[in-house]
MMTF fields as JSON, N, C-alpha, C and O atoms, coordinates in Angstrom:
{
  "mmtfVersion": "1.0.0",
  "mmtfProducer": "UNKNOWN",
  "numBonds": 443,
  "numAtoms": 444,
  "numGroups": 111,
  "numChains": 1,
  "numModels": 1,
  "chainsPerModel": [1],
  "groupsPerChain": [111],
  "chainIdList": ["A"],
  "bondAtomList": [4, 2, 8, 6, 12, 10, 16, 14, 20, 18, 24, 22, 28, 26, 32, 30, 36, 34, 40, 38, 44, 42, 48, 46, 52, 50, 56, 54, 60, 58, 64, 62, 68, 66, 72, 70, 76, 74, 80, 78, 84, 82, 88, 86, 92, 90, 96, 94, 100, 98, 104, 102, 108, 106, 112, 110, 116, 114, 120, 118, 124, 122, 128, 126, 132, 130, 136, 134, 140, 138, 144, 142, 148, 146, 152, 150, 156, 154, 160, 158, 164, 162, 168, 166, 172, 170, 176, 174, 180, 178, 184, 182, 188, 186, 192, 190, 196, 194, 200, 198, 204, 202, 208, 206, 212, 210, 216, 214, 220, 218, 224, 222, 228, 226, 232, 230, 236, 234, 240, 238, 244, 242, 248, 246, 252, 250, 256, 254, 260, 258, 264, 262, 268, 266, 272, 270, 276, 274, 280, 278, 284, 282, 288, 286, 292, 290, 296, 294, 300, 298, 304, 302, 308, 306, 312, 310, 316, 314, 320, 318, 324, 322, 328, 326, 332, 330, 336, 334, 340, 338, 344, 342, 348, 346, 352, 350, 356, 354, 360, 358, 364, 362, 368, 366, 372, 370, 376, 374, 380, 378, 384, 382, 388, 386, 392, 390, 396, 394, 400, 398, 404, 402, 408, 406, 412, 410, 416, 414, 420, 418, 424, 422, 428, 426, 432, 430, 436, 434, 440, 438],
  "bondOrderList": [1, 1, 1, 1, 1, 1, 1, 1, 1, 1, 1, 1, 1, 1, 1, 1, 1, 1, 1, 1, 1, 1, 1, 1, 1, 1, 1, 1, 1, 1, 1, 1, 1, 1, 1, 1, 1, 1, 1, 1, 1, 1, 1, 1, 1, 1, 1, 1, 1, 1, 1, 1, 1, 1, 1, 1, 1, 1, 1, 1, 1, 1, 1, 1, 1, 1, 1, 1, 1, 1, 1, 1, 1, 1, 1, 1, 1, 1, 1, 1, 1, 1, 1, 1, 1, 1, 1, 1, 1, 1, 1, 1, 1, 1, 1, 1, 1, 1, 1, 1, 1, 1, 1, 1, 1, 1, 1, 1, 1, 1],
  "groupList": [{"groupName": "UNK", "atomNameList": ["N", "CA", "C", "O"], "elementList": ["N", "C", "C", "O"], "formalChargeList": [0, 0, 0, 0], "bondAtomList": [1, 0, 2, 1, 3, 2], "bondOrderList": [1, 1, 2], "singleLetterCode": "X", "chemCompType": "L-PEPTIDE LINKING"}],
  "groupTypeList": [0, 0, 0, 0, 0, 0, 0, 0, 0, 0, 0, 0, 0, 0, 0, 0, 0, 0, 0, 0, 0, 0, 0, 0, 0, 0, 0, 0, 0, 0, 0, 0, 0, 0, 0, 0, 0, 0, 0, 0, 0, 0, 0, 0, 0, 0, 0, 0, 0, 0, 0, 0, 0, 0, 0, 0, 0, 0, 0, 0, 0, 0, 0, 0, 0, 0, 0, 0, 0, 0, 0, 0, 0, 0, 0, 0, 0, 0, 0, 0, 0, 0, 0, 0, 0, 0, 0, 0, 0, 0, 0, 0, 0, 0, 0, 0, 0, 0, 0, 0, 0, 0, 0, 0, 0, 0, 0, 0, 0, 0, 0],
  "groupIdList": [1, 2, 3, 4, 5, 6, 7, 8, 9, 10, 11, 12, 13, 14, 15, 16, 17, 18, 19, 20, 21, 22, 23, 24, 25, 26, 27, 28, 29, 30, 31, 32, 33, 34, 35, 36, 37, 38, 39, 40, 41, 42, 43, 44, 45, 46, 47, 48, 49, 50, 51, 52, 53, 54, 55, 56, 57, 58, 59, 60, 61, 62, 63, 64, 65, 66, 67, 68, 69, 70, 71, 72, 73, 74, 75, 76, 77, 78, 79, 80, 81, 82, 83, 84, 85, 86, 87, 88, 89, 90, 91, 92, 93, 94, 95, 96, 97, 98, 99, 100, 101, 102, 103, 104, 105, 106, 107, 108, 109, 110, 111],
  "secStructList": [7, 7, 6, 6, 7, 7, 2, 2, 2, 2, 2, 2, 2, 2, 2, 2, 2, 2, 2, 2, 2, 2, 2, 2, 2, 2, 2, 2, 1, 6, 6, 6, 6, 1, 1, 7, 6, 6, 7, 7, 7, 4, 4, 4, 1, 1, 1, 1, 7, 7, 6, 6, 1, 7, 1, 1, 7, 7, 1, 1, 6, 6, 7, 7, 7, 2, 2, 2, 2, 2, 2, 2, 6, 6, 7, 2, 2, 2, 2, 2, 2, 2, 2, 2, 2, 6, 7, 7, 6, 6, 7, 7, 7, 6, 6, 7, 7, 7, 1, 2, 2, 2, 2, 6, 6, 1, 1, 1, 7, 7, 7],
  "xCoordList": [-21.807, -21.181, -22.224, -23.316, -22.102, -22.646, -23.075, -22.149, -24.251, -24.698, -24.519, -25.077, -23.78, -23.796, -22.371, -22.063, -21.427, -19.612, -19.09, -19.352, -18.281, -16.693, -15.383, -15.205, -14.797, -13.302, -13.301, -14.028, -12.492, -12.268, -13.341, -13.261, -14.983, -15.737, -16.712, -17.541, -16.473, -16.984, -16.252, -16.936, -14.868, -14.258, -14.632, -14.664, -14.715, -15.197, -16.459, -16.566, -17.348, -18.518, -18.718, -19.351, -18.236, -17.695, -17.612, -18.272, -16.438, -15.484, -16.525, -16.682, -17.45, -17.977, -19.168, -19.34, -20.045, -20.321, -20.009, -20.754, -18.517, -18.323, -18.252, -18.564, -17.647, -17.969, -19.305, -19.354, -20.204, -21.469, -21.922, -22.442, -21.582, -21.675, -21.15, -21.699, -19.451, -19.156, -19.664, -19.596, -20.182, -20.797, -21.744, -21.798, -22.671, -24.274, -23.996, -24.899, -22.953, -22.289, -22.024, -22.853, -21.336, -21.228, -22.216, -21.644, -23.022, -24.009, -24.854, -25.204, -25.402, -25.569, -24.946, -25.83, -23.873, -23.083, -22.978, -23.109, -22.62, -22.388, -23.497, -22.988, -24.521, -25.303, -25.153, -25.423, -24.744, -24.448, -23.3, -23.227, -22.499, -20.947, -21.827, -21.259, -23.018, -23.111, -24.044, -24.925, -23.848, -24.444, -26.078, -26.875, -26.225, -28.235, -28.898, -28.895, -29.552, -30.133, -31.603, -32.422, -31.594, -32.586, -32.147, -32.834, -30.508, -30.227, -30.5, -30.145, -31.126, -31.77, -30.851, -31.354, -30.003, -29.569, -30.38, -31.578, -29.434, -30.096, -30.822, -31.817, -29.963, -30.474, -32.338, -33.045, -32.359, -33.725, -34.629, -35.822, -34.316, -34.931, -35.995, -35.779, -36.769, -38.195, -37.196, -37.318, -36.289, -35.527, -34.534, -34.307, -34.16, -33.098, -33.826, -35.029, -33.02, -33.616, -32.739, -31.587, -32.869, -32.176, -32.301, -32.112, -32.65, -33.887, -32.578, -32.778, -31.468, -30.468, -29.547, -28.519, -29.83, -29.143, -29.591, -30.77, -29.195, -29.733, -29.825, -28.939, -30.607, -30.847, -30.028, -29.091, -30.535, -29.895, -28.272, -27.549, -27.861, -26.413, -25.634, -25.954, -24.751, -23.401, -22.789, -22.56, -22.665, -21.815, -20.459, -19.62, -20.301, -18.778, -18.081, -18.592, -16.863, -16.569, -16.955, -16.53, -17.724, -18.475, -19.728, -20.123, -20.444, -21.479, -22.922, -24.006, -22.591, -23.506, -24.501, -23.812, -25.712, -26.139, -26.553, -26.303, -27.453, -28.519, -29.266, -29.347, -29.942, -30.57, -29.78, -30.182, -28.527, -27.639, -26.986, -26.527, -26.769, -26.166, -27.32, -27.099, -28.657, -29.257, -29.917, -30.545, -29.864, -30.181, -28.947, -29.271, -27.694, -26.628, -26.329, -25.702, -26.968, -26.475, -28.444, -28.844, -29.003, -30.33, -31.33, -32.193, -30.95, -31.179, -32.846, -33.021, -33.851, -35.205, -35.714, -36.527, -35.563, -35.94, -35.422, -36.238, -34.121, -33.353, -33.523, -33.663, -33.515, -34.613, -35.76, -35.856, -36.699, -37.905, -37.923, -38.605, -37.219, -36.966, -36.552, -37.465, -35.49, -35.046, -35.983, -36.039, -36.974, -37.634, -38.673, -39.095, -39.184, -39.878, -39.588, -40.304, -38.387, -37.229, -37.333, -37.089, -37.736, -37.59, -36.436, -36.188, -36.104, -34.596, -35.384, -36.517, -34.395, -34.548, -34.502, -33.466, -35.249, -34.385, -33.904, -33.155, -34.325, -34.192, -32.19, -31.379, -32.247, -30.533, -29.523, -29.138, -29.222, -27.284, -26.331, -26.003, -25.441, -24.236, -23.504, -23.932, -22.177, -20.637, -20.742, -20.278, -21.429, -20.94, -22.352, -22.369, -23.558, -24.807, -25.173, -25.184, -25.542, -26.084, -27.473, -27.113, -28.86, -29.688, -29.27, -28.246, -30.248, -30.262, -30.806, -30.231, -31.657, -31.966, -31.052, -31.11, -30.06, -28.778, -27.629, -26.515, -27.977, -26.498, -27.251, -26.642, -28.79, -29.104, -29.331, -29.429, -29.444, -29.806, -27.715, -27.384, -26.682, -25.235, -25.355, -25.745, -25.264, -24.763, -25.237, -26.423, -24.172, -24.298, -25.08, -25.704, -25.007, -25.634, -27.258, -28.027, -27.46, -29.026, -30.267, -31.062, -29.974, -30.225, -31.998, -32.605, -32.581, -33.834, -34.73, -35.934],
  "yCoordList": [38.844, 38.361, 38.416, 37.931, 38.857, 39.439, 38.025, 37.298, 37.616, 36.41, 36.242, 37.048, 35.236, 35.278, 36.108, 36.014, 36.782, 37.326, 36.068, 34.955, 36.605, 35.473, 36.349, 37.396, 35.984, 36.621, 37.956, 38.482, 38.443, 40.279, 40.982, 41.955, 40.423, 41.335, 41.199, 42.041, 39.818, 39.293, 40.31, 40.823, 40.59, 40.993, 42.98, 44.132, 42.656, 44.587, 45.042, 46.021, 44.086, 43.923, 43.876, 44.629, 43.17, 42.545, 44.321, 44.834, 44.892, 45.82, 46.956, 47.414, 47.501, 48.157, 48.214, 49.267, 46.959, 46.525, 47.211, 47.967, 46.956, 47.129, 48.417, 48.909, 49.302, 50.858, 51.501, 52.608, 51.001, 51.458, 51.522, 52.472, 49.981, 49.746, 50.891, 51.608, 51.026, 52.019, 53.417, 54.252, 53.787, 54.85, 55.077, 56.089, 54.033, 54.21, 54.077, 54.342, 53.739, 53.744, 54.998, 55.442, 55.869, 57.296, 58.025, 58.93, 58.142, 58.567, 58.443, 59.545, 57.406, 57.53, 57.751, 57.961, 57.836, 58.509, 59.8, 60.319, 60.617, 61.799, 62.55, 63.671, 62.678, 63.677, 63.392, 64.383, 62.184, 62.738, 63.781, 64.326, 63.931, 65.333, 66.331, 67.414, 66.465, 68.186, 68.551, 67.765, 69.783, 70.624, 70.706, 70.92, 70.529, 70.768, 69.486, 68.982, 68.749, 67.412, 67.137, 66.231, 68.336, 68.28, 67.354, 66.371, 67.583, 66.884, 65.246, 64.443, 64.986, 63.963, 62.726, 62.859, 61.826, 60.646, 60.652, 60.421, 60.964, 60.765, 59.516, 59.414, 58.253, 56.983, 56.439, 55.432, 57.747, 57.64, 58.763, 58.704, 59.719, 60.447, 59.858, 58.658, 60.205, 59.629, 59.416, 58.353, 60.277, 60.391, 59.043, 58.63, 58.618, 57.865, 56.608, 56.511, 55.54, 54.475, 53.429, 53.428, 52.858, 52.336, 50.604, 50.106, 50.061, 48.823, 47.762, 46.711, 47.836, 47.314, 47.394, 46.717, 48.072, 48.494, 47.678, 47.371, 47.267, 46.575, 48.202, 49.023, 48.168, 49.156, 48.87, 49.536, 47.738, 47.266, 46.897, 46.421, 47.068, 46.798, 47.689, 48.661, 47.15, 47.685, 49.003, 49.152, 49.865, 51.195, 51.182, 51.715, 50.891, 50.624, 49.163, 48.05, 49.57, 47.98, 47.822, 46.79, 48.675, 47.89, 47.136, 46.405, 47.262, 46.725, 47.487, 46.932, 49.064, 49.858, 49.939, 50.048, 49.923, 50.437, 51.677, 52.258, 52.08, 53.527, 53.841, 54.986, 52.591, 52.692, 53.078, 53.886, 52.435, 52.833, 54.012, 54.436, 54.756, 55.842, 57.063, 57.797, 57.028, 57.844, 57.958, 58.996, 56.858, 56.564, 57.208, 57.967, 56.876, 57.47, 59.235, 59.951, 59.572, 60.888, 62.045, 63.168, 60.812, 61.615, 62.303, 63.145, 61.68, 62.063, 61.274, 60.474, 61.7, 61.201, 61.239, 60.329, 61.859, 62.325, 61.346, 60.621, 60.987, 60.058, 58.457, 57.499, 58.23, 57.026, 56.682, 55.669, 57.601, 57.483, 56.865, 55.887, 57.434, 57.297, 56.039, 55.244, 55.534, 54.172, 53.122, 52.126, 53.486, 52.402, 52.351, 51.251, 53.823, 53.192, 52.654, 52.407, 52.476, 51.832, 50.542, 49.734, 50.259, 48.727, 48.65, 47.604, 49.36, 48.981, 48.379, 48.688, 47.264, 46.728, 47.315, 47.25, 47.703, 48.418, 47.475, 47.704, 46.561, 45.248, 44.463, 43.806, 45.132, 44.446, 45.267, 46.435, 43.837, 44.03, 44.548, 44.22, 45.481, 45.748, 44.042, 42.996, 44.708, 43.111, 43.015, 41.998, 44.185, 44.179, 43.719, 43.711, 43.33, 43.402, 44.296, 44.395, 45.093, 46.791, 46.941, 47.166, 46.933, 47.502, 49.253, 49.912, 49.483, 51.169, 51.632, 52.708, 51.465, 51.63, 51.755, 52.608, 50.628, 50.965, 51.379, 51.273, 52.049, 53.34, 54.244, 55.007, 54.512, 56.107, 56.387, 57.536, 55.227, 55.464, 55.504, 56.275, 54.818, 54.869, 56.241, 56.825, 57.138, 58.256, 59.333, 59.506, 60.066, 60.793, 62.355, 63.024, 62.704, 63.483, 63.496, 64.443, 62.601, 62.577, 62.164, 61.228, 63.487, 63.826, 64.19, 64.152, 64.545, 65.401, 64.263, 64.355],
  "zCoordList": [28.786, 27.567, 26.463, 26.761, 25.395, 24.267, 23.635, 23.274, 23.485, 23.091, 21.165, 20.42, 20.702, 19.119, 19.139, 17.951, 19.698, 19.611, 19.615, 20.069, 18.973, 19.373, 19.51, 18.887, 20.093, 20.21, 20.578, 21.42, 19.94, 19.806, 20.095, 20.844, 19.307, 19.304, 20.39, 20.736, 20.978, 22.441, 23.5, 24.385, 23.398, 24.605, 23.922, 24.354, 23.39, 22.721, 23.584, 24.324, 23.287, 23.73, 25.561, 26.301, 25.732, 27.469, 28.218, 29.122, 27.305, 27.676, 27.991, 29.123, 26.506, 26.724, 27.879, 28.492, 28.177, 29.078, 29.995, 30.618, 30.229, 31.954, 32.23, 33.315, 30.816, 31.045, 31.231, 31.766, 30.903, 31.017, 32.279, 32.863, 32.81, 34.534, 35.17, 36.006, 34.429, 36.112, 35.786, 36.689, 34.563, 34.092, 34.945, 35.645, 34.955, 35.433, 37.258, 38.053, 37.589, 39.215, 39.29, 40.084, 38.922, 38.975, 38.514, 37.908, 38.452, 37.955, 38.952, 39.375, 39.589, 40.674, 41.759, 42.589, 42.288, 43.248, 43.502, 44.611, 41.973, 41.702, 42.286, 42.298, 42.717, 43.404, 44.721, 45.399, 45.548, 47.028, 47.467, 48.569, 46.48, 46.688, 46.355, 46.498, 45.956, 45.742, 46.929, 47.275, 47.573, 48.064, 48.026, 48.939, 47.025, 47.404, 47.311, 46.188, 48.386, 48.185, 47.342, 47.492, 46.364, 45.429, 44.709, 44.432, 44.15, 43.181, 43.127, 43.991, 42.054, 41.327, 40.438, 39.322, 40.324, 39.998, 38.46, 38.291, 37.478, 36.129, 35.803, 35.085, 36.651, 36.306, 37.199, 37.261, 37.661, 38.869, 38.017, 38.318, 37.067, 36.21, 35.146, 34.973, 34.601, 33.613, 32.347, 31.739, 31.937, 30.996, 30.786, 29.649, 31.567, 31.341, 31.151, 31.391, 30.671, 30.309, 31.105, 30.671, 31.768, 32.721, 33.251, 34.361, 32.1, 32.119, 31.983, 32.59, 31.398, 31.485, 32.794, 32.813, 33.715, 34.986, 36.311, 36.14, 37.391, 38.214, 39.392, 39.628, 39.668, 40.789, 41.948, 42.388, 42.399, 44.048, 43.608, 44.484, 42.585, 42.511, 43.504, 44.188, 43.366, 44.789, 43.818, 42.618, 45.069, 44.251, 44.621, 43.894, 45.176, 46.126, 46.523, 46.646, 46.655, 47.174, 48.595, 49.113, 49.411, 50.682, 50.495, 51.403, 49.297, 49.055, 49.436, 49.617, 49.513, 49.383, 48.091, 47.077, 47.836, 46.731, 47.207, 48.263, 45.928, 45.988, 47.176, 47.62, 47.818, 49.026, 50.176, 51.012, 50.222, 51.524, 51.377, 52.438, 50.324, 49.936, 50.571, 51.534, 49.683, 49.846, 51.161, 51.37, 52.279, 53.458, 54.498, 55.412, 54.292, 54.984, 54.848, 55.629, 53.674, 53.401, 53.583, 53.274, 54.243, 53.877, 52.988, 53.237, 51.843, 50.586, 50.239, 49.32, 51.141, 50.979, 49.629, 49.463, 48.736, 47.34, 46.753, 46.184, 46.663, 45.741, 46.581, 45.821, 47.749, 48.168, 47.44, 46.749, 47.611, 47.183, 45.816, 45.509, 45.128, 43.542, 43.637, 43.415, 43.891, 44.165, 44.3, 43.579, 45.597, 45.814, 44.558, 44.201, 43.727, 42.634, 41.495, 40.524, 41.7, 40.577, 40.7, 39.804, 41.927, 42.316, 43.656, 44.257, 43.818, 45.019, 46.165, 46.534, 46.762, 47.724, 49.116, 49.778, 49.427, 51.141, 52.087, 53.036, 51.795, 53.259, 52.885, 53.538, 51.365, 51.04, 51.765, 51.821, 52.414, 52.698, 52.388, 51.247, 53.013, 51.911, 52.68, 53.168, 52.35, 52.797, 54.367, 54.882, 55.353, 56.238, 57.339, 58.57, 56.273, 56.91, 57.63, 58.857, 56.681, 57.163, 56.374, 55.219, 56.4, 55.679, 55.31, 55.494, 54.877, 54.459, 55.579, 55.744, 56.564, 57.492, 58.651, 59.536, 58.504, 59.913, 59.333, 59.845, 57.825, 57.539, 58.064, 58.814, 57.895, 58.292, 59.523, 59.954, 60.275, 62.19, 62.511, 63.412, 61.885, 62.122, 61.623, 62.634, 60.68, 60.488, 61.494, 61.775, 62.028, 63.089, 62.489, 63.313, 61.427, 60.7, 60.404, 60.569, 60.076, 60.349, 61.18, 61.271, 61.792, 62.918, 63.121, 64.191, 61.742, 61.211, 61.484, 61.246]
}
């Protein structure tokens, strides 16, 4: 909530807010669907400014973040980045899973 709004320009404010959130949620998601696990998470890039964003936030409604994503899909590069972002590895998703027991559960990463 936009500190000093009232009304209309509080819920304007709120609104845009929450678009930014699911912005910066896709944004990070969007590179585990592609094909080459080079690809890089703009919000994990030098470029982006991301200081308003919580890293360990949930990407999903299971309560995955960045760490369990890039841990389940093997994405060591975009981990790495994470953890110098600050991400938690030791956090929970809903179902008490570290990032560690999505990537030993996924039958795929195998390497």
């Amino acid at each position: 909530h936009a500190q000093g709004l009232h009304g209309a320009d509080a819920e304007d404010a709120a609104s845009r807010g929450a678009a930014d959130l699911e912005q910066y949620k896709h944004l990070l998601i969007a590179p585990f669907v592609q094909p080459d696990p080079n690809v890089i998470p703009l919000p994990l890039t030098k470029e982006y400014d991301a200081r308003d964003f919580d890293i360990n936030m949930a990407l999903d409604d299971l309560g995955n973040t960045t760490c369990h994503w890039a841990a389940a899909f093997a994405r060591l590069a975009i981990l790495e980045r994470a953890i110098a972002r600050g991400a938690d590895v030791h956090r929970v998703n809903h179902t008490s899973h570290s990032a560690l027991m999505r990537a030993v559960m996924m039958p795929t990463n195998y390497e």
